[in-house]
C-alpha positions in Angstrom: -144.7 -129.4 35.0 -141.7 -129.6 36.7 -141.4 -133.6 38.3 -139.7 -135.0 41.3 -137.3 -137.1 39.0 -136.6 -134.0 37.1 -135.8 -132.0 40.3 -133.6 -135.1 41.2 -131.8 -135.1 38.4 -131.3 -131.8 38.6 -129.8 -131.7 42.1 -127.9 -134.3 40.9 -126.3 -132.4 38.3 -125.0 -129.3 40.3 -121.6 -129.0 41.9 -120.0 -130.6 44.8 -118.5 -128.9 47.8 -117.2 -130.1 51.0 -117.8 -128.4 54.1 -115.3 -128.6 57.0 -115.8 -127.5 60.2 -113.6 -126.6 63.3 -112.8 -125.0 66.8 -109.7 -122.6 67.7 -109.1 -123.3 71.6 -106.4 -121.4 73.2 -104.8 -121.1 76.8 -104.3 -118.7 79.2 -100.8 -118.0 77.0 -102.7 -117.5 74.1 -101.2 -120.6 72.5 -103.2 -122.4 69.9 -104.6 -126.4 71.0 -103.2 -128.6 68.1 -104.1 -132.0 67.0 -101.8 -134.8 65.6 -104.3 -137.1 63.1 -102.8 -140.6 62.4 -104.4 -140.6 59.1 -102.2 -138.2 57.2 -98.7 -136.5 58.1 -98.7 -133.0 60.0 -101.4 -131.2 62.3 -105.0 -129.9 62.7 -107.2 -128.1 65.0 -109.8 -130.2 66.1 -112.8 -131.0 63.9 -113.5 -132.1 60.5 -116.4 -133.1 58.3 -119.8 -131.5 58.0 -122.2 -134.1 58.2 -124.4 -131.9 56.1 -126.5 -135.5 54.1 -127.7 -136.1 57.9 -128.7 -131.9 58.6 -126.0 -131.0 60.7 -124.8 -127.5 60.7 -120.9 -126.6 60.3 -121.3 -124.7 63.8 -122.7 -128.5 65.2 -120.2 -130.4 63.1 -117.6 -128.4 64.9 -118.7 -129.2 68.2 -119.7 -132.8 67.9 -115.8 -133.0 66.0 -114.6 -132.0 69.3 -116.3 -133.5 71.6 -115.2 -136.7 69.3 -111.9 -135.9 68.9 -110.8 -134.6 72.2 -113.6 -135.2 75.0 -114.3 -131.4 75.3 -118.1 -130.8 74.6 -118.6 -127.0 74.9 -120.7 -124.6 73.1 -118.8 -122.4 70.6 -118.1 -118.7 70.4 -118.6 -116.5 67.4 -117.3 -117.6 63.8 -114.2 -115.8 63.2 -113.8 -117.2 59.8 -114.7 -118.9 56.3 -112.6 -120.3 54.1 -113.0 -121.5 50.8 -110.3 -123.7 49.8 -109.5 -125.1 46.0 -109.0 -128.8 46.2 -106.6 -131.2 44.2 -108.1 -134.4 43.2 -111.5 -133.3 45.4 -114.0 -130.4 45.5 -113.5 -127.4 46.9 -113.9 -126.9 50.7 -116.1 -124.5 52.9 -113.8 -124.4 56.0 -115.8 -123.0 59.2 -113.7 -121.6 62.2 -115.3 -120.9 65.3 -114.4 -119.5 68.6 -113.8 -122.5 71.1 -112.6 -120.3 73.8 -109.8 -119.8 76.2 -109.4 -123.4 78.4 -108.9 -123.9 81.5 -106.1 -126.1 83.0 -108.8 -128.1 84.1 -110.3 -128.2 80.7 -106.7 -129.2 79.3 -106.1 -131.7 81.8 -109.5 -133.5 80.6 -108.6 -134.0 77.0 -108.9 -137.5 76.0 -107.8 -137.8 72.4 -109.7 -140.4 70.0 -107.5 -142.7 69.7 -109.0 -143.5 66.5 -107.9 -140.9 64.6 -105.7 -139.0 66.8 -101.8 -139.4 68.2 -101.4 -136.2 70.4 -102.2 -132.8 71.2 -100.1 -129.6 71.8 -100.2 -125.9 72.4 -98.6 -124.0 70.0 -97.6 -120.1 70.1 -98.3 -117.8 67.5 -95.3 -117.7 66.6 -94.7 -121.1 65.5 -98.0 -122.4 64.1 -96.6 -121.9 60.7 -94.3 -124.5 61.5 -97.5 -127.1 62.0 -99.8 -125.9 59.5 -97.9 -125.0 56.5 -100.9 -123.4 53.7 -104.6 -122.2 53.9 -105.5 -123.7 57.5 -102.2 -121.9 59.3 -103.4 -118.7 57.2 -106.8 -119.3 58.5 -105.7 -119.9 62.0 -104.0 -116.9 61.9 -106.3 -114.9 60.6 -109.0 -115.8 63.0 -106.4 -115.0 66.0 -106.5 -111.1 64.5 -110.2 -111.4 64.3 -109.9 -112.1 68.1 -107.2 -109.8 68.8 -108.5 -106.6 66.7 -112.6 -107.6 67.3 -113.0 -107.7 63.8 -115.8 -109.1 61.8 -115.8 -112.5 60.5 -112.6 -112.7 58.0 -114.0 -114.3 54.6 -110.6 -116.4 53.4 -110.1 -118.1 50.1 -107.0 -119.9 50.4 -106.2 -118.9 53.6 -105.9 -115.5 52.1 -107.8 -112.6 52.7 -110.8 -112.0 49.8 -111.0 -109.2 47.7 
């Protein structure tokens, strides 16, 4: 007879992942909305944690994120992709990536940043996200502007990379 301490101690036991969770907003350019945390060098799209302990769902994380983060509380397209991303000195990552749409310059004009976490926002062109998200998250970004571009399924990442 299996017990609830055993059970505990078995959940206790298995393996811990993160789970991240964010939005890709663009313009009427197509360039990408970027986010400058104050809490480590370089940028972001807005989101973050999975508040998974409380039973929040990455596609909720993402939107209360952003809604946190930038003021902008909208429901979220179609996840265009999932990334699992090997961690240094932490546990892997689940990184979610949903559709956050196409804003408005009314939309842009309401952004309020959390001052918080964040410094400043900025549209950035295909082109040049590289430059501000060097690794996995500018191969993810990219990868979930193709999905857009090319309607293609969900793109299932590891690394940033395309999984075989």
């Amino acid at each position: 007879m299996t017990t609830t301490q055993d059970f505990a101690t078995y959940i206790a036991g298995l393996p811990r992942v993160l789970a991240g969770a964010a939005a890709l907003f663009r313009d009427a350019e197509g360039r990408v909305l970027l986010v400058e945390p104050n809490y480590r060098p370089g940028w972001a799209l807005p989101g973050g944690t999975v508040e998974s302990d409380d039973g929040e769902t990455p596609r909720q994380g993402a939107r209360r994120e952003t809604a946190e983060e930038i003021g902008l509380d909208v429901a979220l397209g179609r996840l265009l992709a999932v990334d699992w991303v090997h961690g240094t000195g932490r546990p892997p990552l689940v990184a979610y990536l949903y559709d956050g749409g196409v804003l408005s310059a009314d939309d842009l004009g309401s952004i309020r940043l959390q001052e918080e976490e964040l410094l400043s926002w900025r549209l950035v062109p295909r082109e040049e996200l590289a430059d501000h998200l060097p690794g996995a998250l500018g191969r993810r970004v990219l990868a979930a502007l193709d999905v857009l571009a090319n309607d293609k399924t969900t793109a299932e990442l590891e690394n940033g990379h395309q999984a075989t």
